[in-house]
N, C-alpha and C positions, 0 to 999 in steps of 0.2 A: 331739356326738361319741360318746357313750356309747350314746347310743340307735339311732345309726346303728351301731354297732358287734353291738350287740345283735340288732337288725333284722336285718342280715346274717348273725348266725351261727344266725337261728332255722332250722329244716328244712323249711319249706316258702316259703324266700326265694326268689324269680322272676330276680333277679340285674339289676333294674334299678328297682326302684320303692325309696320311702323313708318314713321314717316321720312325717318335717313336710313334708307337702304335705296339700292343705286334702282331697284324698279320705280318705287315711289317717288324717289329725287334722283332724276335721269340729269336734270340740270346741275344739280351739285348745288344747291341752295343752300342746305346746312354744314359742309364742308366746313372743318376748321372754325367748327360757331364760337360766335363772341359769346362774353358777358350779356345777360340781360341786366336793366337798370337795378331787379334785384342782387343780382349776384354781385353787379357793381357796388354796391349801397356796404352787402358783407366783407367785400374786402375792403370800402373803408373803415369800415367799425372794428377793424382789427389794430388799424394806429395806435392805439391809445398800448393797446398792448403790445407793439414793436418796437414803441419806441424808447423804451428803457433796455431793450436786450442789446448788448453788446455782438453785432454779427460780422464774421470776416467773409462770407458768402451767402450769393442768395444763387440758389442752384432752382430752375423751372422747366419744367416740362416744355416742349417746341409745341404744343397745343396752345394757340391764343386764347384762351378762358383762363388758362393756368399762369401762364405769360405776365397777364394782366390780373389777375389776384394777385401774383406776387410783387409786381412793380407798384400797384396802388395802398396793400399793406406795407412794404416797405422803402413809401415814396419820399419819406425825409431822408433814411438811409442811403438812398440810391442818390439823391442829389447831393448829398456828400460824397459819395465817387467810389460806395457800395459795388465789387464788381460781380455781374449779373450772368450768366454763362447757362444755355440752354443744354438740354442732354436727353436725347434719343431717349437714352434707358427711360427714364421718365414718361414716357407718352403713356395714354390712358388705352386700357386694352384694346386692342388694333383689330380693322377689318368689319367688311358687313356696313357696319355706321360710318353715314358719311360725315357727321357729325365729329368723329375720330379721327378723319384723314388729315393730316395738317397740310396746311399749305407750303408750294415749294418753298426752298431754304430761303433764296433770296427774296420772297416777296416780306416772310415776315423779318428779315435782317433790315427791310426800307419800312416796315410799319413799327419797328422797335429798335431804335438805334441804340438804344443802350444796353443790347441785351449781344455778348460775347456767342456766337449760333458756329463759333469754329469746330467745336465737337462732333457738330451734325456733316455725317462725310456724304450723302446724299442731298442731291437737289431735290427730288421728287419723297415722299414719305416711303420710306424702304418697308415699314411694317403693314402697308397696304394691303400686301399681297394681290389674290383673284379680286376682291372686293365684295366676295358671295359668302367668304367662311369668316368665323370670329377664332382672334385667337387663343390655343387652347390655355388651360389655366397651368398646365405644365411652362408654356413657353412664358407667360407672364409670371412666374413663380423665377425661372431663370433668369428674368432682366430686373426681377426685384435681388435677387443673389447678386447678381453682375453690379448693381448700381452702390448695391452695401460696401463692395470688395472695393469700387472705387474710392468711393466714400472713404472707405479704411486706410486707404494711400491717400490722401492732400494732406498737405503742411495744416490747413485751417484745421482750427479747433471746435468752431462756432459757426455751424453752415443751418442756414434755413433752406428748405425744400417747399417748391408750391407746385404741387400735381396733383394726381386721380385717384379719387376714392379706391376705386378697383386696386390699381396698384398700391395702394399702401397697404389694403387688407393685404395683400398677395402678400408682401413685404412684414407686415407683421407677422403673420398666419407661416409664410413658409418661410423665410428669413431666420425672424426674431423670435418663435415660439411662443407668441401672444395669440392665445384665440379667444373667443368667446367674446360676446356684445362690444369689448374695448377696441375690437380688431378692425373695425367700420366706421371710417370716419365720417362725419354728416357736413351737406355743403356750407360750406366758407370755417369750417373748423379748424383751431390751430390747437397744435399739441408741444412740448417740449418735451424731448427724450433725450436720455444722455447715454451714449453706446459708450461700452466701453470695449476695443479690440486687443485681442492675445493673438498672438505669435503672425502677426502680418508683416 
């Protein structure tokens, strides 16, 4: 966000091009971007309100932004032995941004030891694809389906989720038949919903 804000306010911006796509960043500079000190600052302001929920998982997108929202809001839980378990389905809509490309399985399993990355059956980001096209909202509307239906299968009763705006609208919107202004979540936002599933 920072960088696209930047990019934009430079004076010879074109008013359509950006600065994580693979012409602009040939080097992969914002590949798999962290937290800025803000975004850090939102996920601790979130404690105060995790830490009275009662959670048997914290399930996170394999995106390090997401990764680390989730382990810094529920950083007491997790050193209690909170288990943390990354999942594909969750990445923020894939392709074009290299910002969105996560880094291979095993670099972020040695930057976050505490986070279970057994789910992710690729080393390299499977949702990559060319790196020229974004993916459609159809295919992101399917891995918002795919990740509910998991959802619906675990024993846990009480899972926290820390991912991407995009995919939550997806998930709300094409999922759960929420639309309208509620369907958009704003960064570092936490929501609590209680699903309830029939005949899974």
């Amino acid at each position: 966000n920072v960088a696209q804000r930047l990019w934009r306010e430079a004076s010879g911006y074109d008013g359509v091009s950006e600065p994580y796509t693979t012409d602009n960043d040939p080097d992969g500079k914002y590949v798999d971007a962290e937290l800025t000190d803000c975004g850090v600052s939102q996920a601790e302001a979130l404690r105060p309100r995790t830490t009275h929920l009662g959670v048997d998982l914290l399930v996170v997108s394999p995106l390090r932004r997401a990764t680390t929202t989730g382990l810094l809001a529920f950083e007491a839980h997790v050193a209690r032995g909170l288990p943390v378990l990354a999942h594909e389905l969750l990445h923020e809509t894939a392709g074009r941004h290299t910002c969105d490309r996560r880094l291979p399985r095993s670099a972020l399993a040695a930057a976050f030891p505490s986070v279970d990355y057994s789910l992710l059956l690729d080393e390299a980001d499977p949702l990559w694809g060319d790196g020229a096209s974004r993916e459609s909202c159809l295919a992101l509307a399917r891995r918002a389906a795919a990740f509910t239906q998991w959802l619906a299968q675990r024993p846990e009763q009480r899972v926290a989720v820390a991912t991407h705006s995009g995919f939550l609208c997806a998930m709300m919107v094409s999922v759960l038949g929420l639309g309208g202004e509620g369907a958009w979540f704003g960064t570092g936002e936490m929501r609590t919903l209680r699903l309830t599933f029939r005949g899974v």
